[in-house]
BALOBA-1460 file (C-alpha; in Angstrom, 3 decimals):
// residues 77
<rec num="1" residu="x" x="89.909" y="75.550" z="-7.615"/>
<rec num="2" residu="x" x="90.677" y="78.976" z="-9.695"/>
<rec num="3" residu="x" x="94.225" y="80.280" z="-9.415"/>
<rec num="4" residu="x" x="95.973" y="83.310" z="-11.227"/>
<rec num="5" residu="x" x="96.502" y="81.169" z="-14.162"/>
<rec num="6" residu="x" x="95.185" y="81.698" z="-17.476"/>
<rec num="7" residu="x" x="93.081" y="84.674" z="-15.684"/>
<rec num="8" residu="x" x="92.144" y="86.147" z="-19.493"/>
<rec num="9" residu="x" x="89.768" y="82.638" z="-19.550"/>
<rec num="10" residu="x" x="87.638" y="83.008" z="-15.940"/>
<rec num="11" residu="x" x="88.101" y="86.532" z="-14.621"/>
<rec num="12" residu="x" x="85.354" y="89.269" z="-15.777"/>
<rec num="13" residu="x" x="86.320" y="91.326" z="-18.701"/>
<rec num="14" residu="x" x="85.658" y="94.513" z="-16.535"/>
<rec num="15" residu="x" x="88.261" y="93.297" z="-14.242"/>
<rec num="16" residu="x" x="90.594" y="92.710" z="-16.854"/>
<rec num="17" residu="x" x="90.615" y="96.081" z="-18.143"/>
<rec num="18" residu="x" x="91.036" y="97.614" z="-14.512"/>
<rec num="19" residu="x" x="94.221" y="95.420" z="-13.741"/>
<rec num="20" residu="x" x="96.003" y="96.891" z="-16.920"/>
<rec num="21" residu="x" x="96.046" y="99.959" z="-14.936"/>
<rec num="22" residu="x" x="97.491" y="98.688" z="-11.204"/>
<rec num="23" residu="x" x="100.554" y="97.820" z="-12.723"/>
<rec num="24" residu="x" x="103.081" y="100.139" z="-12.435"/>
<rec num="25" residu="x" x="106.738" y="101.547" z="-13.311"/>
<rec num="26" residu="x" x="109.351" y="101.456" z="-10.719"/>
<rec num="27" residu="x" x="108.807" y="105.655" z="-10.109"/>
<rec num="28" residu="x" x="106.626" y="107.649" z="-7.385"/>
<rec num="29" residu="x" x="104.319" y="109.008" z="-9.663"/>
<rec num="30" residu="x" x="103.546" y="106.216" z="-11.249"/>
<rec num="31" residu="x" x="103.117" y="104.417" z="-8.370"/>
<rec num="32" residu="x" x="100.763" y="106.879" z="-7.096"/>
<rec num="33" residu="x" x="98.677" y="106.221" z="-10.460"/>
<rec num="34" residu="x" x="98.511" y="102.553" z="-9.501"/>
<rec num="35" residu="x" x="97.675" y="102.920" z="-5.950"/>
<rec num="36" residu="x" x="94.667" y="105.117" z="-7.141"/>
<rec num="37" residu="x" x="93.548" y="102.246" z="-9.428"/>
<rec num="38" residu="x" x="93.762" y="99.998" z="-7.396"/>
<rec num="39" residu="x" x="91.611" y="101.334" z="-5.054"/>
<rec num="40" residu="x" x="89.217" y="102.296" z="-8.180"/>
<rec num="41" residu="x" x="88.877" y="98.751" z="-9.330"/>
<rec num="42" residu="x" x="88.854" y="97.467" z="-5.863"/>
<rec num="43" residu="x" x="86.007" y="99.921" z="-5.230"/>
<rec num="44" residu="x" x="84.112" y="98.830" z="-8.167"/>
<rec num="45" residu="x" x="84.068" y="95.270" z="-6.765"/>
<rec num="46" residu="x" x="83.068" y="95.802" z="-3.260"/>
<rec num="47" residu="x" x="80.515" y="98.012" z="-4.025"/>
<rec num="48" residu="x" x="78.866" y="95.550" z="-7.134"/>
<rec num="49" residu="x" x="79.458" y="92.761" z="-4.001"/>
<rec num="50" residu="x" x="77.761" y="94.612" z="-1.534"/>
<rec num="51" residu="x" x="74.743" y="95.381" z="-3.587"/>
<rec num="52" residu="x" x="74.424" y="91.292" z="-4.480"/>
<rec num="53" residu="x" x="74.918" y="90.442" z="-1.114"/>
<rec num="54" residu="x" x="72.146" y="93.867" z="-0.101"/>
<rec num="55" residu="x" x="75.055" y="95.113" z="1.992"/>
<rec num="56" residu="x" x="75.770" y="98.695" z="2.351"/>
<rec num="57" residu="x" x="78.756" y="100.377" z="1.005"/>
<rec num="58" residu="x" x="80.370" y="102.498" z="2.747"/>
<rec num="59" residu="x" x="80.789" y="105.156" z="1.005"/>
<rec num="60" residu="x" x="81.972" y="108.385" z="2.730"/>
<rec num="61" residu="x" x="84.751" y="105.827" z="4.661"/>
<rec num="62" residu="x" x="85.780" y="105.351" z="0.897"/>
<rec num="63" residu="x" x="85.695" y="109.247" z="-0.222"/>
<rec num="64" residu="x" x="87.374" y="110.301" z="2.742"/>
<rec num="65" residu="x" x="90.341" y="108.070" z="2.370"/>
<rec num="66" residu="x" x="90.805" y="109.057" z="-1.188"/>
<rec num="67" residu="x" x="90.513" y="112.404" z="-0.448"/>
<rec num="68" residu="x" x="93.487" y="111.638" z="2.011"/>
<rec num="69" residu="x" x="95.464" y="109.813" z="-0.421"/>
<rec num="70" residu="x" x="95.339" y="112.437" z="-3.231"/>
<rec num="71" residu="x" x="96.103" y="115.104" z="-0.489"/>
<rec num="72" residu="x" x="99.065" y="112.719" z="0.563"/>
<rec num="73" residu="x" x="100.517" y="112.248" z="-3.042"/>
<rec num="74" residu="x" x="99.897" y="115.850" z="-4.694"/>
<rec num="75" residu="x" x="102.227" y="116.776" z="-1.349"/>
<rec num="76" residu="x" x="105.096" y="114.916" z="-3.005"/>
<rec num="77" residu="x" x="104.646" y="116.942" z="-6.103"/>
């Protein structure tokens, strides 16, 4: 069984890279940044899932709640 341990040995590089980014700084705005890529990396895996498993994305779903989100946290600004 994989856990969280050693993750730099078994995860995907690509992966990797994107979780630098989710982490955040105890502040809005930079939690706002990590929410975003989150759902960017998260994205990226569902959608590279989907096509192995010849499932459809869905896409506009997707767009529109990012769309919302941004809306949401450029309101705090």
């Amino acid at each position: 069984m994989v856990s969280g341990r050693f993750l730099e040995k078994w995860a995907d590089p690509r992966v990797l890279e994107g979780l630098c980014s989710v982490f955040t700084q105890y502040d809005e705005e930079d939690m706002g940044r990590g929410l975003l890529a989150t759902m960017d990396l998260f994205r990226k895996i569902a959608m590279e899932t989907a096509e192995k498993l010849k499932y459809p994305y869905p896409t506009e779903p997707d767009k529109r709640v990012i769309e919302w989100i941004r809306a949401c946290l450029s309101e705090k600004d």
